[in-house]
N, C-alpha and C positions, 0 to 999 in steps of 0.2 A: 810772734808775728813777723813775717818776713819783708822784708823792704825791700820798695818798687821803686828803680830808678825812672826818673820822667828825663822826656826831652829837653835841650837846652829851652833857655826862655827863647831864643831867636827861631828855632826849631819850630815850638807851639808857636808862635804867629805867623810863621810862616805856612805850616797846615790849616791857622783857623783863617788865613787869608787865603787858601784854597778853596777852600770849605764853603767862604761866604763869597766869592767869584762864582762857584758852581750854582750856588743856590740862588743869585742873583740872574743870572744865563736860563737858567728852567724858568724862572719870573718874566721876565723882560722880554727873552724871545717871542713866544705866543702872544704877548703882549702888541707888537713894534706894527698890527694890521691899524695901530690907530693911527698911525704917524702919516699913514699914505689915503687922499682923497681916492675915488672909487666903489670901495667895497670888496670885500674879502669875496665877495662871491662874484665879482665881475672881474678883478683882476689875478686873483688865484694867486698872484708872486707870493704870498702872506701868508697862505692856505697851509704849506710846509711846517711842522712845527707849530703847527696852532690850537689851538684848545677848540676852536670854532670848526665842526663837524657838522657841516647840514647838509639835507638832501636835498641835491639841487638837480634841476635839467636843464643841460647846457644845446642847444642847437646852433651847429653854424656850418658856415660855407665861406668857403676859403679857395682865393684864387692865388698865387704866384705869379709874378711876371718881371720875365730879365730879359734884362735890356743890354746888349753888346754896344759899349760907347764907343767903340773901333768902327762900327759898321753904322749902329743907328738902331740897328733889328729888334726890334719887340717880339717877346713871345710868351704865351699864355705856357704854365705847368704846371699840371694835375699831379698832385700829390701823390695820386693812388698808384704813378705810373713807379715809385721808387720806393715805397711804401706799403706795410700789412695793413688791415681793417683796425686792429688793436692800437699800432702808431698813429694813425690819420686822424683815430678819435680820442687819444691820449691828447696830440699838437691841439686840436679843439679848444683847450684850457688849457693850457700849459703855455705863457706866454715864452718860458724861454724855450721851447721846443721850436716854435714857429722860428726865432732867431735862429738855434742852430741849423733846423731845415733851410732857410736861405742861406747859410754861408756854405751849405754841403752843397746846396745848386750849384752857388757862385763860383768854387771850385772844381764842382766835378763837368760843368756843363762846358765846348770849346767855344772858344772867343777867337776872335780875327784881329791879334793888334796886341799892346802893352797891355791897356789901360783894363783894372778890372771888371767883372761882369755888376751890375747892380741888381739887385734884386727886390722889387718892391710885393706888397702885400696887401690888399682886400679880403680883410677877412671882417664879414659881419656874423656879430653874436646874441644869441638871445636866448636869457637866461629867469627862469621862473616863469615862462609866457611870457616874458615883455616883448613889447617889439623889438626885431633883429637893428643892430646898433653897428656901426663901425668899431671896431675892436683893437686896431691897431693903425697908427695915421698912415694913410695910403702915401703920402709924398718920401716917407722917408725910406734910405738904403739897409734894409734890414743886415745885409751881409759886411755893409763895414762896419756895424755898431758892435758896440766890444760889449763883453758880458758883464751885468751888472749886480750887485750885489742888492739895491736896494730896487725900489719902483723905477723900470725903464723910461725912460720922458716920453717913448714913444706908443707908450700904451695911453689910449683914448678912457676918460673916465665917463662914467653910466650918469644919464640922466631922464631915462625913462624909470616911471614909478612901479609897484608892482600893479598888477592888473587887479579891479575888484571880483573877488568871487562871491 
């Protein structure tokens, strides 16, 4: 019989603390939609990585609007005008889409002055038949908020029930 050298002892715990990192991360992740009030299907940030797959229908309407703090100027912007049918209706549920869409405004659109362009959002949603709901708080500057890893504060939570059928 021939003899199998094994790894130092610091070696083996060091692979079985790999081992049990990795299998704790496939656990925990799909898991982390309980941590955040909302709903896996109203706020989607969760939706990545998750075990929970259901079919949903999302309906919304979604306005833009930047604001030039140099001048004052408000102006409405149509998505569709920098955007494909496939994007427009991805950004729909995707709350970090909507984020990065204002910050591409904020920079790509001309300002009159230092100070940067703001860009706020109106986007109502409605999900499973329920009534259309504000989806993202219309006061806040979507394009200064920086990217967030967990639930954005600026996303609005569901409080319409599902509809009886």
């Amino acid at each position: 019989m021939e003899k199998v050298d094994l790894p130092a002892p610091w070696k083996q715990k060091f692979i079985l603390a790999c081992v049990a990192l990795y299998i704790a991360l496939q656990v925990l992740v799909p898991l982390r939609h309980f941590l955040y009030p909302g709903g896996i299907e109203w706020t989607y940030m969760e939706h990545r990585f998750s075990w929970q797959m259901m079919l949903e229908r999302h309906v919304t309407q979604t306005f833009f609007y930047v604001t030039d703090p140099n001048t004052g100027r408000e102006f409405q912007v149509r998505p569709r005008e920098y955007l494909d049918v496939q994007q427009t209706t991805h950004m729909g549920w995707r709350p970090d889409m909507v984020r990065q869409f204002a910050c591409f405004l904020a920079n790509r659109m001309p300002r009159l002055g230092p100070k940067p362009l703001r860009v706020e959002v109106r986007m109502y949603v409605s999900v499973n038949g329920r009534k259309p709901q504000l989806f993202i708080d219309p006061n806040v500057d979507l394009a200064a908020e920086e990217q967030s890893w967990g639930r954005p504060r600026w996303l609005l939570e569901i409080h319409e029930p599902l509809p009886a059928h």
